[in-house]
C-alpha positions as CSV (number, residue, x, y, z in Angstrom):
1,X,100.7,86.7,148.1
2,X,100.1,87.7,144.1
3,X,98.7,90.5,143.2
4,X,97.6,91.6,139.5
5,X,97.2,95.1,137.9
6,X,96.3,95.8,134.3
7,X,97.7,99.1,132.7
8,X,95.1,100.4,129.8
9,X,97.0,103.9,129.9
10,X,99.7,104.5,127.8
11,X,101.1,106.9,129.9
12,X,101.7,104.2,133.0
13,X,103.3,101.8,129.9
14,X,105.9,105.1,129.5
15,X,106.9,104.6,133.0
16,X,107.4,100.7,132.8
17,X,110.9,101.2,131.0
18,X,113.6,100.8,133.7
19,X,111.7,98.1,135.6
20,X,110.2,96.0,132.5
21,X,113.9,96.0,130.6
22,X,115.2,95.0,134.6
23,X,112.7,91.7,134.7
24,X,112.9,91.0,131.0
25,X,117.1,90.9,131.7
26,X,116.1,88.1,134.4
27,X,113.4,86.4,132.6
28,X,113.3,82.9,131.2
29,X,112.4,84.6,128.0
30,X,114.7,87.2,126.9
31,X,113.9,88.1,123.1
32,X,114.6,91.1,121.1
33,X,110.5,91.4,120.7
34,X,109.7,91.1,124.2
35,X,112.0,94.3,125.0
36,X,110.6,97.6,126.2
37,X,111.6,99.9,123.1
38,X,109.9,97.3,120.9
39,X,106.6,97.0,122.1
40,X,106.4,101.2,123.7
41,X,107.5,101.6,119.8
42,X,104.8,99.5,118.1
43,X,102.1,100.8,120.5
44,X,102.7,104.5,119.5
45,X,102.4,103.5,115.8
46,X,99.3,100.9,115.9
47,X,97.8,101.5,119.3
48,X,95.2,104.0,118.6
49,X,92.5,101.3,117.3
50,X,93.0,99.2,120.2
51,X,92.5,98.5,123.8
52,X,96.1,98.7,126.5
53,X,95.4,95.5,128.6
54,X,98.9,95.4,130.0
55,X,98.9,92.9,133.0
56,X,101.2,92.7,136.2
57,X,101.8,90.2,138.6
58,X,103.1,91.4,141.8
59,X,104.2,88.7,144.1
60,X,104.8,89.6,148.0
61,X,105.4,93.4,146.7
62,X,107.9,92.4,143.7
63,X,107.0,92.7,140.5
64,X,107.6,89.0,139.0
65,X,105.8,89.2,135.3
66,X,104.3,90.4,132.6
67,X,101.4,90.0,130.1
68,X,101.9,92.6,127.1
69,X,98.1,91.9,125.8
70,X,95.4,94.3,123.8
71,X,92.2,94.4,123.0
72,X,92.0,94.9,118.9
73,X,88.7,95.2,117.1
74,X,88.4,93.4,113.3
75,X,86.1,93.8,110.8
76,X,85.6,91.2,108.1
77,X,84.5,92.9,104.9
78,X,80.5,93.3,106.2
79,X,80.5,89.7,107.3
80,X,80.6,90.5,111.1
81,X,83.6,92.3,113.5
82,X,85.3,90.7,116.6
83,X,86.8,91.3,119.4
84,X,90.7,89.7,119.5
85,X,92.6,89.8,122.5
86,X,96.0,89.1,121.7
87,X,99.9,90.1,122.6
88,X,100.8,93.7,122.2
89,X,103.4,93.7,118.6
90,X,100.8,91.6,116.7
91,X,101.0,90.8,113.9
92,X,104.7,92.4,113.4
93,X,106.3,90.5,116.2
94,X,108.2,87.0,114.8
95,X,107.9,86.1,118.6
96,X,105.3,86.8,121.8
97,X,105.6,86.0,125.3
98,X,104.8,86.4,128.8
99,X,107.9,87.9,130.2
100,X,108.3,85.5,133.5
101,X,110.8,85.5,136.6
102,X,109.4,82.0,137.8
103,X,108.5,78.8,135.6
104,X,104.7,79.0,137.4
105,X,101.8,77.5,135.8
106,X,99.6,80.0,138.8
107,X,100.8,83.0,136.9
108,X,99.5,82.5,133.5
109,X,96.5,81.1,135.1
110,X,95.9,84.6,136.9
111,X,96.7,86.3,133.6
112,X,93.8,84.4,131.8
113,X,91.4,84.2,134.7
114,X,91.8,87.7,134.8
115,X,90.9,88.2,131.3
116,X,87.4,86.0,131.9
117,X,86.7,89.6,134.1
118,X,86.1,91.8,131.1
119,X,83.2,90.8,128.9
120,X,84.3,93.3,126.1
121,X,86.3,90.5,124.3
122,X,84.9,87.5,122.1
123,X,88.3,85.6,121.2
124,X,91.8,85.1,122.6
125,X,94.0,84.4,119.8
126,X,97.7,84.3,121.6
127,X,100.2,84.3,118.3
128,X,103.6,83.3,117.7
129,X,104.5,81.5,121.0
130,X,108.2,80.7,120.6
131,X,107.9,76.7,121.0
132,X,110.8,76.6,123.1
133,X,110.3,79.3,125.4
134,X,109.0,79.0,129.2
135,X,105.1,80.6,127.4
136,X,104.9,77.6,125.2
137,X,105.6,75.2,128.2
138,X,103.0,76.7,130.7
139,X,100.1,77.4,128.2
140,X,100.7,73.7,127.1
141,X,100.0,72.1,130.5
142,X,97.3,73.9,130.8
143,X,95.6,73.3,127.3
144,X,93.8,69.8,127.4
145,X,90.4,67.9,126.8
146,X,88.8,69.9,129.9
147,X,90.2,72.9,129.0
148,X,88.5,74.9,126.2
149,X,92.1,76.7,125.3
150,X,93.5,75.3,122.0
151,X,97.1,74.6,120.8
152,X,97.9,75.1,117.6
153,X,101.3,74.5,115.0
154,X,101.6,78.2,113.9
155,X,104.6,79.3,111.9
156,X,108.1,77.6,111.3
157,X,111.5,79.2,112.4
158,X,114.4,78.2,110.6
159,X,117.4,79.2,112.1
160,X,121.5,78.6,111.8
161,X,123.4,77.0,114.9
162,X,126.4,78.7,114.6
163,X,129.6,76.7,115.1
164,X,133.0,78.5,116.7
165,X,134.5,78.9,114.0
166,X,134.1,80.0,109.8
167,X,135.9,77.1,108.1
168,X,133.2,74.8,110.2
169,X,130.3,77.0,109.2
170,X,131.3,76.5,105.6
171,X,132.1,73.1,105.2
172,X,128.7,72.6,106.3
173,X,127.4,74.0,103.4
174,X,126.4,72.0,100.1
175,X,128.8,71.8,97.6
176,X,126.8,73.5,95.6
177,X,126.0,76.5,97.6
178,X,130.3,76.5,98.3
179,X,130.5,76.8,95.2
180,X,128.2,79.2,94.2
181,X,129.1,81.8,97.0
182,X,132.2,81.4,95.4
183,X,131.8,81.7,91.8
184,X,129.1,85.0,92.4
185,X,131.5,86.6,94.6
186,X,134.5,86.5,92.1
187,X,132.4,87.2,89.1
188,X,131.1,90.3,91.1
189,X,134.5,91.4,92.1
190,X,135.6,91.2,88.3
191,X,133.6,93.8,86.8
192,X,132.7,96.0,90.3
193,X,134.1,97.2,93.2
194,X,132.1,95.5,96.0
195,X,132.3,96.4,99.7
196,X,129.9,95.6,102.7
197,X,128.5,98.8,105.1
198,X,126.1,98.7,108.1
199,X,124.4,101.9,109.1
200,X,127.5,103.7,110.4
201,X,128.4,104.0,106.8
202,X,125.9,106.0,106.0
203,X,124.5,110.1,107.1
204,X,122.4,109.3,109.6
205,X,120.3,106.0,110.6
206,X,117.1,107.9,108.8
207,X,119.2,107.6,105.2
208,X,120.0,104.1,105.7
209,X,117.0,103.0,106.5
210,X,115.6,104.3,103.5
211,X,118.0,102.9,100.8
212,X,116.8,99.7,102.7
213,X,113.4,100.7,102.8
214,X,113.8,101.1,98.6
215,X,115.8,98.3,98.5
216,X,112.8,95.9,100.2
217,X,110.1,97.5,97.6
218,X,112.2,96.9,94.4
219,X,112.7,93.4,95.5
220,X,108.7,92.5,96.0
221,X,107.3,95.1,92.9
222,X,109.9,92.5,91.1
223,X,107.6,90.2,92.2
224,X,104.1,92.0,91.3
225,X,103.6,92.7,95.3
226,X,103.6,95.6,96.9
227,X,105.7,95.0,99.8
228,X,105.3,95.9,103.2
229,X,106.8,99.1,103.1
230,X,104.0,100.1,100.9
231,X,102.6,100.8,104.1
232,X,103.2,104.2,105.8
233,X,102.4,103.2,109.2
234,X,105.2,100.2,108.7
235,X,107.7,102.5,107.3
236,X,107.3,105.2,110.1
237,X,107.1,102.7,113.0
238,X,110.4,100.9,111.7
239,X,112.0,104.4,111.0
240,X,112.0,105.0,114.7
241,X,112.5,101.5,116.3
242,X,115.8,101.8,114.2
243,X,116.7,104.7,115.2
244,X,115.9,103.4,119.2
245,X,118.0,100.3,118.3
246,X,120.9,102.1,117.2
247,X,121.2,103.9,120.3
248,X,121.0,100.6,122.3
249,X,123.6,98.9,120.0
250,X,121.0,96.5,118.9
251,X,120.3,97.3,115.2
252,X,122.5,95.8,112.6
253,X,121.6,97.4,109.3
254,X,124.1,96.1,106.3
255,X,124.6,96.5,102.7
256,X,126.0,94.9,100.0
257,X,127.9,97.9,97.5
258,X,128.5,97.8,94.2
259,X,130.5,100.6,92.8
260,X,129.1,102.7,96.1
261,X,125.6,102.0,95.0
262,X,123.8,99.8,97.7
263,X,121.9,96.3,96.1
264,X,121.2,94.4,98.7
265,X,120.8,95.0,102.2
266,X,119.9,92.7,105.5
267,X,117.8,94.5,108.2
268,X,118.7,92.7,111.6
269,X,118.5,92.5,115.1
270,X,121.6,91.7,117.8
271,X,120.8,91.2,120.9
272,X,121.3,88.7,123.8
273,X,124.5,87.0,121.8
274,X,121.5,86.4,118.8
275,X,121.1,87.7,115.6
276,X,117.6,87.8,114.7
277,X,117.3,88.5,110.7
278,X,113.5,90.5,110.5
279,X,113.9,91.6,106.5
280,X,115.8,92.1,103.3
281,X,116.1,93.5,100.1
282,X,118.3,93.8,97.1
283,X,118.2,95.0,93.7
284,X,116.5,93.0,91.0
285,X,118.7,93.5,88.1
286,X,121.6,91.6,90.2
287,X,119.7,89.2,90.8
288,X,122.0,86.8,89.1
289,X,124.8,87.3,91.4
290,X,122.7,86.5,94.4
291,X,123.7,89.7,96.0
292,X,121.4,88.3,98.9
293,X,123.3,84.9,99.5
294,X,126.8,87.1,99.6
295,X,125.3,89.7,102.2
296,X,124.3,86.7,104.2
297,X,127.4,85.1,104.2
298,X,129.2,88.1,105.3
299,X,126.7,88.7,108.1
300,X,127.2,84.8,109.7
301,X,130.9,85.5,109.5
302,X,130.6,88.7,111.7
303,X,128.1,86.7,114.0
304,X,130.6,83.7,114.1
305,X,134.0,86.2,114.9
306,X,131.2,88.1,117.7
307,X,130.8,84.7,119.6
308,X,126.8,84.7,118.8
309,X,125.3,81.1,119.2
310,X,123.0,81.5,117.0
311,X,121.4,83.5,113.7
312,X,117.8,83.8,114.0
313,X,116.2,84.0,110.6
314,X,112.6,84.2,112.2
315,X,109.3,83.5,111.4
316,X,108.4,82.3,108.0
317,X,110.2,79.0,106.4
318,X,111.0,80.7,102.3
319,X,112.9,79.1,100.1
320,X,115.5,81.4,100.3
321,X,116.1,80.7,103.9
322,X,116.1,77.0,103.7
323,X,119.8,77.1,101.9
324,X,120.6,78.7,105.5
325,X,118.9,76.6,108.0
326,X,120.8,74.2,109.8
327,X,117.5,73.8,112.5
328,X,113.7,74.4,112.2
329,X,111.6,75.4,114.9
330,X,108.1,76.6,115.2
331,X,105.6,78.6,116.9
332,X,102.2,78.0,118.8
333,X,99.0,79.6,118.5
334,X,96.8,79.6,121.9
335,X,93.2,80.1,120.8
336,X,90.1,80.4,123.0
337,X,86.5,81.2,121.9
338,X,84.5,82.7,124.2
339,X,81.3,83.1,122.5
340,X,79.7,84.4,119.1
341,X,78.8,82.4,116.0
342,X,80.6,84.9,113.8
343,X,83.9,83.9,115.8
344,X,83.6,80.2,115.9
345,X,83.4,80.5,112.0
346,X,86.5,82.6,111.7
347,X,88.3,80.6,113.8
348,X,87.3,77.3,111.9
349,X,88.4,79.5,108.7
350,X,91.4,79.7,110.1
351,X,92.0,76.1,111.1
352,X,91.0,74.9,107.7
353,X,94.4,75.3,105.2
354,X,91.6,75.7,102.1
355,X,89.4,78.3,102.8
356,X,92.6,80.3,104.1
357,X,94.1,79.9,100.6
358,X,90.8,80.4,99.1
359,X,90.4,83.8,101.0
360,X,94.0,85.1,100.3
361,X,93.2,84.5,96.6
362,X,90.5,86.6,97.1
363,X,92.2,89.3,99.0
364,X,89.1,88.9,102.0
365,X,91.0,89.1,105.3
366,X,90.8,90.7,109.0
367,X,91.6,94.2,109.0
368,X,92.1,96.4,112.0
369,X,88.8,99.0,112.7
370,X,89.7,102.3,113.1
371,X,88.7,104.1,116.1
């Protein structure tokens, strides 16, 4: 027999840990965003404009999934507001998913029926659905022409399949990358010292994180953007999930050094035999050396010697990354309107790869209404 319960308190999330962490271990989809720490974390930091609406499933007594959704109210400029539910993390979360024991279609048809319950919400808009995982599969068979919820290409994924051994990895590589990573590295050693630290290096996990933290902002002000560390809520929210990450082995924090000074720096996840490569930043004025590039090959050489399988280098296809990528995958959006002109609009917006360029020019987008 299935039973559902819906957490809205944040207290009842604090208690989750042991057994969420236990079924995510045993799920089909096992992701460094789908962990407890990550989402407790992001919900301290951006959960005070929005509505908990953490589902349960409960079959014959055991708990069997998960459903880490809120309720998030949006305002656009004074053109109207909305009502979004969506998956707990958003929009900082490369990946979302149900966390499920069992490949059942019934369970995410008891999630989403039970979401038609509550009339405070005018749009589902389900982001970042790893195309591979057991989500994407479920949600597909049930989207179709009878069925008002709508699949949608989101984001691509490139990523590196990492091979057993270094020599493989690198003969894999153009012969013009080869020889680049070469010819940077021994023009770098020539006139510096140059040496590669994680987080241990360093004070304390608070220190490192902000040499990255500076790092990432020189790198985009280069640019004439602000970066996203700009933001104080993003900086205090990754402050701690590092610190959480650290403790749990998962965070992978390295630099680049040049002459002690750190240039560039790679802010990354390990977990699950994965890397998973969320941001990075380096100092503009060696630039020409592409102090990046060298960090990252050190960084696949410690994930090949480690045994990972593979090196994540998330949402997002840059230019940068496509020198890396040996695969591409992407992610889904599941969308459903409920009801409201306002929301059919946006969502048409959204569809339509003009007006989205359009309104980005303009600097007219979504923002999150303050309680």
């Amino acid at each position: 027999m299935l039973k559902l319960r819906v957490i809205e308190d944040f207290n009842e999330f604090e208690n989750l840990r042991s057994v969420w962490n236990s079924i995510l271990q045993r799920s089909f989809d096992n992701d460094i965003f789908s962990t407890w720490e990550w989402l407790w974390c992001w919900w301290k930091h951006f959960g005070k404009s929005r509505e908990l609406r953490l589902m349960i499933i409960e079959e014959d007594g055991k708990t069997v999934g998960f459903a880490p959704l809120m309720v998030s109210i949006y305002s656009f400029r004074r053109l109207g507001k909305l009502r979004r539910v969506e998956f707990i993390g958003s929009p900082h979360a490369d990946y979302n998913n149900f966390i499920l024991l069992k490949k059942e279609v019934k369970y995410v048809k008891l999630f989403l029926d039970s979401l038609m319950e509550y009339s405070d919400w005018e749009l589902l808009d389900l982001r970042d659905i790893h195309e591979e995982s057991v989500s994407a599969e479920l949600l597909r068979s049930l989207c179709s022409k009878e069925n008002p919820l709508k699949l949608i290409d989101g984001s691509l994924c490139p990523y590196i399949r990492l091979p057993s051994s270094i020599d493989s990895f690198v003969q894999s590589l153009s012969r013009n990358m080869r020889r680049n990573l070469r010819k940077r590295m021994r023009k770098l050693r020539k006139r510096h010292r140059v040496e590669f630290k994680n987080q241990h290096d360093f004070n304390s996990v608070d220190e490192a994180m902000r040499i990255f933290f500076k790092l990432h902002q020189e790198r985009w002000k280069s640019k004439g953007e602000p970066g996203l560390f700009s933001s104080e809520d993003f900086r205090n929210f990754h402050a701690e999930i590092a610190k959480i990450f650290d403790e749990k082995e998962w965070l992978d924090l390295h630099f680049l050094t040049v002459n002690d000074e750190p240039v560039a720096a790679a802010y990354t996840f390990n977990y699950n035999l994965k890397k998973y490569g969320y941001l990075t930043g380096f100092d503009p004025t060696f630039r020409k050396y592409g102090v990046g590039n060298l960090l990252k090959m050190h960084l696949i050489e410690e994930c090949i010697k480690k045994g990972f399988r593979e090196y994540d280098l998330t949402r997002g296809f840059e230019p940068y990354k496509a020198d890396w990528a040996t695969n591409v995958r992407k992610n889904f959006v599941v969308r459903f309107v409920r009801r409201g002109l306002f929301v059919k609009m946006y969502c048409w917006a959204l569809e339509n790869s003009f007006l989205q360029r359009f309104f980005n020019k303009l600097g007219v987008r979504l923002t999150v209404k303050s309680s």
